[in-house]
VEXMIFI-630688 format. One line per field, with one value per residue (C-alpha): residue number from 0; x, y, z; residue in one letter. Coordinates in nm, 3 decimals. Layout:
k <- NUM/... .
x <- X/... .
y <- Y/... .
z <- Z/... .
r <- A/... .
REM end
This chain:
k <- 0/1/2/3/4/5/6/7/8/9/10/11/12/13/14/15/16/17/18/19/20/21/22/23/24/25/26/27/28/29/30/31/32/33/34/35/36/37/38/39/40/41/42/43/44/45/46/47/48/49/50/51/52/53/54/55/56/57/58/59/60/61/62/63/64/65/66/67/68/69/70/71/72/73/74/75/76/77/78/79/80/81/82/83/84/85/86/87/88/89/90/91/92/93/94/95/96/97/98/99/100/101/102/103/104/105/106/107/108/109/110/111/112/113/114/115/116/117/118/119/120/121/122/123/124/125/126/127/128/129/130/131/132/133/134/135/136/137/138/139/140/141/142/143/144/145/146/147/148/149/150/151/152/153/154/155/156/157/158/159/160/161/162/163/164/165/166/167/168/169/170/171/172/173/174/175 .
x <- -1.308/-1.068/-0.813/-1.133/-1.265/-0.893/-0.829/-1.110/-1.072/-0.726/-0.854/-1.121/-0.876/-0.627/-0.958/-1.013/-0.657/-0.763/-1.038/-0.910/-0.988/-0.726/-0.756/-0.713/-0.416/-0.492/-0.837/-0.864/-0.783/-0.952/-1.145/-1.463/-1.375/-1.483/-1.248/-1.501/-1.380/-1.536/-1.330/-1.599/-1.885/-1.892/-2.073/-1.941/-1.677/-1.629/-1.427/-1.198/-1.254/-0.979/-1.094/-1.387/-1.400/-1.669/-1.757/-2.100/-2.080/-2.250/-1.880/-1.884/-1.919/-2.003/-2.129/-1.912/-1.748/-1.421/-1.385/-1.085/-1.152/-0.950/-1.129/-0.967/-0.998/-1.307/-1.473/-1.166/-1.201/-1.579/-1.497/-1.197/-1.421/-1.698/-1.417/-1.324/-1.670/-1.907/-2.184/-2.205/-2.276/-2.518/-2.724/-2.710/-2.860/-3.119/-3.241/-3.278/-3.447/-3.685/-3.734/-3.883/-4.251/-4.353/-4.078/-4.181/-3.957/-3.703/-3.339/-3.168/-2.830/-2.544/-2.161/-1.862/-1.488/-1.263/-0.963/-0.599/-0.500/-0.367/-0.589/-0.942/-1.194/-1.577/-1.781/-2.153/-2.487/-2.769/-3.117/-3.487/-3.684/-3.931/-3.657/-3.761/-3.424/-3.112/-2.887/-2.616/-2.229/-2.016/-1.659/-1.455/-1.092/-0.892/-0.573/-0.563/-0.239/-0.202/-0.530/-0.576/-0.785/-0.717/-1.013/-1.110/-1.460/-1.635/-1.990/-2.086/-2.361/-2.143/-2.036/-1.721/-1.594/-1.692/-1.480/-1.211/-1.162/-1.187/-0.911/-0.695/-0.744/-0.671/-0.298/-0.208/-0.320/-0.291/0.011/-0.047 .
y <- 1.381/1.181/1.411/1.665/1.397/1.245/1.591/1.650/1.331/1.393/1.743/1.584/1.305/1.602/1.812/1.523/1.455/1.703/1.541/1.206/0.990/0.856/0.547/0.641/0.450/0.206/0.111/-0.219/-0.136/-0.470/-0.431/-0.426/-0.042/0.214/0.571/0.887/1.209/1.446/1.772/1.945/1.796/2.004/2.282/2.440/2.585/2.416/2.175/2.044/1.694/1.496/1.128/0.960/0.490/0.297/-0.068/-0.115/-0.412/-0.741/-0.908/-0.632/-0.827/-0.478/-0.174/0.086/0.448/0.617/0.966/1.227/1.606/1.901/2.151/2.516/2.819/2.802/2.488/2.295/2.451/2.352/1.993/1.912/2.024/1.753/1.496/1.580/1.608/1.343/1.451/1.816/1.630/1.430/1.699/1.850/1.586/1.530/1.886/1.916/1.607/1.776/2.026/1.865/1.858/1.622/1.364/1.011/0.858/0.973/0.890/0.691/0.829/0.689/0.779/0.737/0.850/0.606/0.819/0.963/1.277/1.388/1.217/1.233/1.058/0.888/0.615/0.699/0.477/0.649/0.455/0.503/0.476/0.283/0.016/-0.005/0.046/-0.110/0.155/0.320/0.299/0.598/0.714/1.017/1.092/1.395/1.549/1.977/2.122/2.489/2.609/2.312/1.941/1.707/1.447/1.048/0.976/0.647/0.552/0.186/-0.092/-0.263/-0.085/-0.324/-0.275/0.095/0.138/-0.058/0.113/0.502/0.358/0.210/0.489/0.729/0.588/0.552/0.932/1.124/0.908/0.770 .
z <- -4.204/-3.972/-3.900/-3.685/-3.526/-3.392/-3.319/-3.128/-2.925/-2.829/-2.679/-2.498/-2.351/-2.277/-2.108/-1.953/-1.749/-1.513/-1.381/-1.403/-1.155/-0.890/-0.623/-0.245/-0.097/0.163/0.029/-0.195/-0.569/-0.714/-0.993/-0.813/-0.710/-0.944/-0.856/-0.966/-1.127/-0.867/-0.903/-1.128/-0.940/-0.607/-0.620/-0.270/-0.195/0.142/0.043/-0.209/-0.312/-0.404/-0.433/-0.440/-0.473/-0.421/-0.431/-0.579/-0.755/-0.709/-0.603/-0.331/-0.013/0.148/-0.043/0.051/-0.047/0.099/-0.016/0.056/0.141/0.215/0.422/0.526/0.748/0.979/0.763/0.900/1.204/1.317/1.139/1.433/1.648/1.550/1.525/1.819/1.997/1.833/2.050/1.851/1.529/1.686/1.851/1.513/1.316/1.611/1.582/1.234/1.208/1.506/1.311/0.960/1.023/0.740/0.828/0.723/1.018/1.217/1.227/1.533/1.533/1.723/1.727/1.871/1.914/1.712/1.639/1.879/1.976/1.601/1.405/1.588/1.440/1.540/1.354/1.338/1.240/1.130/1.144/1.080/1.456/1.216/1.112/0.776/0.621/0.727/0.887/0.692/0.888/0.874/0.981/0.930/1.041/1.012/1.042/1.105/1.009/0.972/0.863/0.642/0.767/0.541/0.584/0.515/0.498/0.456/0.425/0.397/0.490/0.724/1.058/1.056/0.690/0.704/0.958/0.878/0.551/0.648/0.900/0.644/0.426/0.731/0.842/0.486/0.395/0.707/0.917/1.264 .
r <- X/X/X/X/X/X/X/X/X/X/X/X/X/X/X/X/X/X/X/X/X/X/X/X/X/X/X/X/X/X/X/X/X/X/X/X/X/X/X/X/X/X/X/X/X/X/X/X/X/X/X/X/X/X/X/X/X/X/X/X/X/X/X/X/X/X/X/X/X/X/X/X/X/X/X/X/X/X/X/X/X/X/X/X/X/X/X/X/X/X/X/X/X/X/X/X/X/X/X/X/X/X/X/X/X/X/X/X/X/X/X/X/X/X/X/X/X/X/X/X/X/X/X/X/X/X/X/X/X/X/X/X/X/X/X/X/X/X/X/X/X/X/X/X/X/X/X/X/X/X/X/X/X/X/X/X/X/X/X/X/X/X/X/X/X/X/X/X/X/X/X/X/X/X/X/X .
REM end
């Protein structure tokens, strides 16, 4: 009765390698970080995922989430391009948000350009009008080479730390 159940366990831990986890260099690794297995969880195939952390935890002193992302072809493409140009996202997220007639509240969004020449980049807040929730921080950098943008994205509750981190985690990942 043992010798099934070990076996199956030691299939399942096997099955399992391939979605294992990993940390993002340049981003705390403290306990308080939990690293997700995200390669099965994407539906889309507009991106590849390859690392997801987030600090969630009580001890947090800022609830935040860096993620990594590979995007090809035109995907990476139209991504530079909003790196690059802020203002496109923005008038994106402004019109749809115009567009939802039962909308509760809308969203105040505000970004800006935070990254160089190689690695462009912007940091973004998005707000209720109503101010009824605090406003979530964002920041994305990216690095196109060939057909292939190889992207750090952070989302966090402080415009500071969010940054900071989807920096770090930018220089270590895609160079300066």
């Amino acid at each position: 009765m043992k010798r099934p159940f070990l076996l199956l366990l030691c299939v399942l831990v096997l099955a399992g390698c391939a979605y294992a986890p990993r940390g993002i260099e340049g981003v705390s690794s403290d306990d308080r970080w939990v690293a997700l297995p995200l390669r099965g969880w994407l539906a889309e195939d507009r991106g590849r995922p390859e690392a997801l952390i987030a600090c969630l935890s009580a001890d947090c002193p800022h609830k935040l989430m860096v993620a990594l992302v590979t995007l090809q072809g035109d995907d990476a493409r139209a991504a530079v391009a909003m790196l690059r140009e802020p203002g496109r996202l923005a008038a994106d997220l402004q019109a749809r948000d115009a567009r939802r007639e039962r909308r509760r509240a809308r969203a105040r969004v505000e970004l800006r350009s935070v990254g160089t020449g190689a690695v462009p980049g912007f940091a973004v807040v998005l707000a209720p009008e109503d101010g009824r929730r605090a406003p979530a921080h964002g920041a994305a950098f990216g690095r196109l080479e060939g057909g292939t943008l190889s992207l750090v994205l952070a989302i966090g509750d402080d415009a500071g730390a969010t940054l900071a981190a989807a920096r770090e985690a930018a220089a270590a990942r895609l160079g300066p």
